[in-house]
C-alpha positions in Angstrom: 10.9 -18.3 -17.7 12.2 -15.0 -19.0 14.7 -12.6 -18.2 15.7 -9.0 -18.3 19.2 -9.5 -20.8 21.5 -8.1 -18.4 23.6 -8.7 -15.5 21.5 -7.7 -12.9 18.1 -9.0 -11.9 15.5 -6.7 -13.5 13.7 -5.9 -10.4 14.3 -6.2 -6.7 11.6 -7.2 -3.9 12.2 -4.7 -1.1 10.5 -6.6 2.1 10.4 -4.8 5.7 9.9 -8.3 8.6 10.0 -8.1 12.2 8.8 -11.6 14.1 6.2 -12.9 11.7 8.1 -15.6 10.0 5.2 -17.6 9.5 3.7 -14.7 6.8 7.0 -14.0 5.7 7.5 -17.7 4.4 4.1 -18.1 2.7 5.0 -14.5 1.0 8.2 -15.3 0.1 6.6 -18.5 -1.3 4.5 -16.7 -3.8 7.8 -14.7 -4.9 9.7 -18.0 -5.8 6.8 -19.3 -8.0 6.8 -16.3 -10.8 7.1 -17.3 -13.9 9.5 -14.8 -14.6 12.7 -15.3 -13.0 15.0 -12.7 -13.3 14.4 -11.2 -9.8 16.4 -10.5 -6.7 14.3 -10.1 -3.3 16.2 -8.3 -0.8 14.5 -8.9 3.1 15.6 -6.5 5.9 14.6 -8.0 9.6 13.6 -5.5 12.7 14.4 -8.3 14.9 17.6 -7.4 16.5 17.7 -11.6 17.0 16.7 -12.2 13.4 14.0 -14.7 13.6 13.5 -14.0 9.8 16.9 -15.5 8.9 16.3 -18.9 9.2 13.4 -18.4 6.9 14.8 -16.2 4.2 18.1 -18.8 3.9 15.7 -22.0 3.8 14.7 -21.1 0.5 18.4 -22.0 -0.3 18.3 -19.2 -3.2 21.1 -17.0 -4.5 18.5 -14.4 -5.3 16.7 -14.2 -1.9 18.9 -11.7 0.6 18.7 -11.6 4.2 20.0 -8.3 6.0 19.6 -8.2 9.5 19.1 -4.6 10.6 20.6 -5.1 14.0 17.6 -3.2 15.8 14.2 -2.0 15.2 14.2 0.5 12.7 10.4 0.9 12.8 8.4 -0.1 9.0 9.4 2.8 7.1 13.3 3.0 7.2 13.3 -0.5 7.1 12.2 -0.7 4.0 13.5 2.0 2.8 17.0 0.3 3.5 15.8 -2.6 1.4 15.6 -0.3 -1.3 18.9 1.0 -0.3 20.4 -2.7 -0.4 19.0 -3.5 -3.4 21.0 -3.6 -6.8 18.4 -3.6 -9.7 17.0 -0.8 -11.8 13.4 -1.7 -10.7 11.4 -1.9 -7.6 8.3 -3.9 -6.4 7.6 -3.2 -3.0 6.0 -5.8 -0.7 5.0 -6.6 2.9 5.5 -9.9 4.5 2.5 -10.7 4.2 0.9 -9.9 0.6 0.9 -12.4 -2.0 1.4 -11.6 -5.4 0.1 -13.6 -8.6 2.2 -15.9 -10.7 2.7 -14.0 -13.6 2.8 -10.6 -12.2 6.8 -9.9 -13.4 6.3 -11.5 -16.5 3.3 -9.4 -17.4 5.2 -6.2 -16.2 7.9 -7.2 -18.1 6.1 -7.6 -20.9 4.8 -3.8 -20.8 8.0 -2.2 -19.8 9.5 -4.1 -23.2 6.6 -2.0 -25.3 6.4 0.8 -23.3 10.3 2.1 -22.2 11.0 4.7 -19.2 8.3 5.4 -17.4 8.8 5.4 -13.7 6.1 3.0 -13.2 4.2 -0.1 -14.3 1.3 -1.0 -12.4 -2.2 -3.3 -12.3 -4.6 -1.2 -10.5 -8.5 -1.4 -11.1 -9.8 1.3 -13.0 -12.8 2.5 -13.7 -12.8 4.3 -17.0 -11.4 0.8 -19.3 -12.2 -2.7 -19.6 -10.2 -5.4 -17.6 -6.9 -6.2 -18.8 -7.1 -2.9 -20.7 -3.0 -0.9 -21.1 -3.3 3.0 -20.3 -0.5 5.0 -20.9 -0.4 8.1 -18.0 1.6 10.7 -18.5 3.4 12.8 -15.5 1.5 16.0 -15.1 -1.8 13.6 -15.4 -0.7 10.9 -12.9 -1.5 12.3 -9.1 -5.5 12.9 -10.6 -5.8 10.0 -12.3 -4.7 7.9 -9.9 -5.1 9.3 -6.1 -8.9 9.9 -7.8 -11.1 7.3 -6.6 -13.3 7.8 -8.9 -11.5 6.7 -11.5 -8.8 4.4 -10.0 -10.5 2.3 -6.6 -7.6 0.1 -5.9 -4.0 0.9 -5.7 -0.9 -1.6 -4.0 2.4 -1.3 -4.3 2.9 -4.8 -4.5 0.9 -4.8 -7.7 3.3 -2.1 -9.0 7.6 -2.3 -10.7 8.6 1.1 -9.8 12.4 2.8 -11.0 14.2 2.7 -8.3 16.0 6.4 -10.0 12.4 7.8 -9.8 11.8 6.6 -6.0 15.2 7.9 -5.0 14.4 11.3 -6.5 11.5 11.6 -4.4 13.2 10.6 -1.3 12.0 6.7 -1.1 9.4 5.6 0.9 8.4 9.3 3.1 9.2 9.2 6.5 6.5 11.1 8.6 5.7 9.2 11.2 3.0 6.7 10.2 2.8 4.0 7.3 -0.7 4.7 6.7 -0.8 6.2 2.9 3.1 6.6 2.8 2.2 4.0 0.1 -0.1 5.9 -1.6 2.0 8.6 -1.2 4.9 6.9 -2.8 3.4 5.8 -5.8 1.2 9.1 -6.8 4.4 10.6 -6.3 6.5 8.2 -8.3 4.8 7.6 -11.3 4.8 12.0 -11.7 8.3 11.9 -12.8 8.3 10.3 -15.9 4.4 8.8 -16.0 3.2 5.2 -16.0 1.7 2.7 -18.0 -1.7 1.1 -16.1 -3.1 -2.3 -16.8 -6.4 -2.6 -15.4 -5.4 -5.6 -13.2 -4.3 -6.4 -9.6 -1.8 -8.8 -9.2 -1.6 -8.8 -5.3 -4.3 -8.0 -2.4 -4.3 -7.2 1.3 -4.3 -10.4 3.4 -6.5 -9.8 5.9 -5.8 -11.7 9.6 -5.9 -10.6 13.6 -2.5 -9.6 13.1 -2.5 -7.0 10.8 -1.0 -3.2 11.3 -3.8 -1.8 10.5 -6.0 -2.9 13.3 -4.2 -1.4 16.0 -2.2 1.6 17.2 -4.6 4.5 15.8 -2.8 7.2 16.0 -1.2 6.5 13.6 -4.1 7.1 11.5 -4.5 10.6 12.7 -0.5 11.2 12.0 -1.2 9.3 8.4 -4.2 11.9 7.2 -2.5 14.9 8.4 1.3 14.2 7.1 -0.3 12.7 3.5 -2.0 15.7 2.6 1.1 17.7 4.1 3.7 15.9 2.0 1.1 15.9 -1.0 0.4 19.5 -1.3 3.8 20.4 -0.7 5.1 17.8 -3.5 2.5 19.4 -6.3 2.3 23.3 -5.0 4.8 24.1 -7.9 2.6 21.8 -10.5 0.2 23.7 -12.9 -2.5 21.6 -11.7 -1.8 22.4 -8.0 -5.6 23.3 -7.7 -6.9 19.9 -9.2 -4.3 17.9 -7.4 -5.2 19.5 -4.0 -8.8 18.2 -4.1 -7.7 15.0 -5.8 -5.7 14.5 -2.6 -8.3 15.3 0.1 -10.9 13.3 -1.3 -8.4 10.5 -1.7 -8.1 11.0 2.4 -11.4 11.3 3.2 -12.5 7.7 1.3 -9.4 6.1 3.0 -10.6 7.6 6.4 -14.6 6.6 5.6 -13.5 2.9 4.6 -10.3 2.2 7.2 -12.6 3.8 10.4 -15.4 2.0 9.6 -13.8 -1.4 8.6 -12.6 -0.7 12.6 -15.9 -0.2 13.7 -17.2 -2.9 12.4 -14.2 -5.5 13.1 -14.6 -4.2 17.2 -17.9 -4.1 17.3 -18.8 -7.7 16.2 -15.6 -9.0 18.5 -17.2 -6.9 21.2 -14.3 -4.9 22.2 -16.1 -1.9 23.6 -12.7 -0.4 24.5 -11.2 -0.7 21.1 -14.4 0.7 19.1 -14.8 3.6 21.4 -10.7 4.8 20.8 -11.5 4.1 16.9 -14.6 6.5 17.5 -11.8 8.9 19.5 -9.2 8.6 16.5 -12.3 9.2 14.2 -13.2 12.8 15.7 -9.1 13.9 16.0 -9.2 13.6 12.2 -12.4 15.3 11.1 -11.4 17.8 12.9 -8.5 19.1 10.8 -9.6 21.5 8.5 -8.9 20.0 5.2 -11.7 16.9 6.7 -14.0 19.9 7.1 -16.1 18.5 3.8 -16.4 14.9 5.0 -17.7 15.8 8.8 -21.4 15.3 7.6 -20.5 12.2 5.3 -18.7 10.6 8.8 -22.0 11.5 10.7 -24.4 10.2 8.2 -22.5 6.9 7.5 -22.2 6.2 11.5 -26.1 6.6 11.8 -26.2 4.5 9.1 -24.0 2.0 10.9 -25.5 2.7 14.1 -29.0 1.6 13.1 -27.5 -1.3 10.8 -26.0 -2.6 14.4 -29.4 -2.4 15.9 -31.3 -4.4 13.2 -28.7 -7.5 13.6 -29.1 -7.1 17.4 -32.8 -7.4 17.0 -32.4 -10.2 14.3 -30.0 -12.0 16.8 -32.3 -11.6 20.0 -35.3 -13.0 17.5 -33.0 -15.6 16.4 -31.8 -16.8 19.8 -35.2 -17.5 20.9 -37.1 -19.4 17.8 
């Protein structure tokens, strides 16, 4: 089982809910099965009628904590009151619908007993090590090695224990208007206080259904791209690496633009939503269009050509199909 040799639970699960009690459950599920148990998970609902309640108290655990937020709060303070209602000296945040692996606080545990105070401890995949490999990151080295997706191509906060000191020094979760990247954002910025210690490992994934976020409401997307590199460059200007950290940041944008616009695409076009794929094509254009996109204007071009043609063939291929 395992525990932290102190009062209070080791680390907190900050969840955000409004009405999806169904994912919350089955998330919730995959908290109560770590093998490490010394844990608190703190849930704050959106819905002013708290249809999350029922769920949260069902569990019929002392660690598991329902707050009812009495409105809407929209994602970001939501969570970020989580964080404000929880009590331990760690943080793992987590949506109500990402799972997270068995062992997940027992292997962070495990590092954070060998390696003390740094602000973060993470499984990310990594491309410069071997699976399972330990890396220790120091602060001025963190925002380029991991926003670089060269050398880091998958990043979750749910597959990160962050110190809750470190996130309220940068402000929590960043507030600007759109969740897109405020993740990213929270854990390049994070794990620059005091550093981090990287397992090449994830311990949680995206769970990927009709109802997520990230299929609808595209502004959002434009507001995301703009405010990240906004809040970015102004967290590092006063770094010694301000140049390094700059580029890190944009090309960190513009492969989260290239993959998110084109996961649309491709989502609309084979659900034949017409409407839908021509405003992911409109939110597309608002974006390149800032100037810090400038470099990835002939990338977006190239790759929708690309898809363009790729859509063509499997017309073709259907149209032969349908009549052999």
């Amino acid at each position: 089982m395992g525990n932290s040799s102190d009062n209070k639970a080791w680390v907190s699960f900050c969840i955000s809910t409004y009405k999806r009690p169904a994912f919350l459950k089955s998330a919730l599920e995959t908290i109560s099965r770590q093998t490490f148990r010394d844990f608190e998970v703190v849930v704050s609902d959106n819905d002013p009628e708290g249809s999350a309640g029922p769920v949260v108290k069902g569990f019929n655990d002392p660690r598991f904590k329902y707050f009812c937020n009495g409105e809407n709060l929209g994602m970001i303070q939501s969570f970020n009151k989580s964080i404000e209602r929880s009590s331990s000296e760690y943080i793992t945040m987590i949506t109500d619908d990402d799972p997270v692996e068995e062992k997940f606080l027992e292997e962070m545990f495990a590092l954070y007993n060998q390696y003390k105070d740094y602000s973060i401890y993470c499984g990310f995949s990594r491309t410069n090590t071997t699976a399972g490999a330990v890396e220790i990151i120091e602060k001025d080295d963190f925002i380029t090695e991991i926003l670089d997706v060269k050398k880091t191509t998958s990043i979750l906060w749910s597959s990160a224990v962050m110190k809750k000191q470190a996130v309220n020094a940068i402000g929590k979760l960043p507030d600007y208007g759109s969740p897109h990247l405020s993740d990213h954002a929270m854990i390049a910025m994070t794990g620059s206080i005091s550093g981090g210690i990287v397992i090449n490992k994830m311990y949680s994934y995206v769970n990927i259904h009709d109802n997520n976020f990230s299929k609808f409401n595209f502004r959002y997307y434009t507001i995301g791209c703009r405010a990240f590199y906004e809040i970015m460059t102004s967290f590092c200007e006063k770094h010694i690496r301000f140049k390094e950290e700059k580029d890190v940041v944009i090309k960190h944008i513009g492969n989260w633009f290239i993959v998110s616009l084109f996961n649309l695409k491709r989502y609309y076009t084979v659900n034949k939503n017409k409407e839908m794929t021509d405003q992911v094509t409109a939110c597309a254009r608002q974006i390149i269009a800032y100037p810090f996109m400038r470099r990835y204007i002939p990338i977006y071009f190239a790759k929708g050509a690309v898809f363009y043609i790729k859509k063509k063939l499997r017309l073709l291929r259907y149209g032969y199909n349908a009549h052999t």
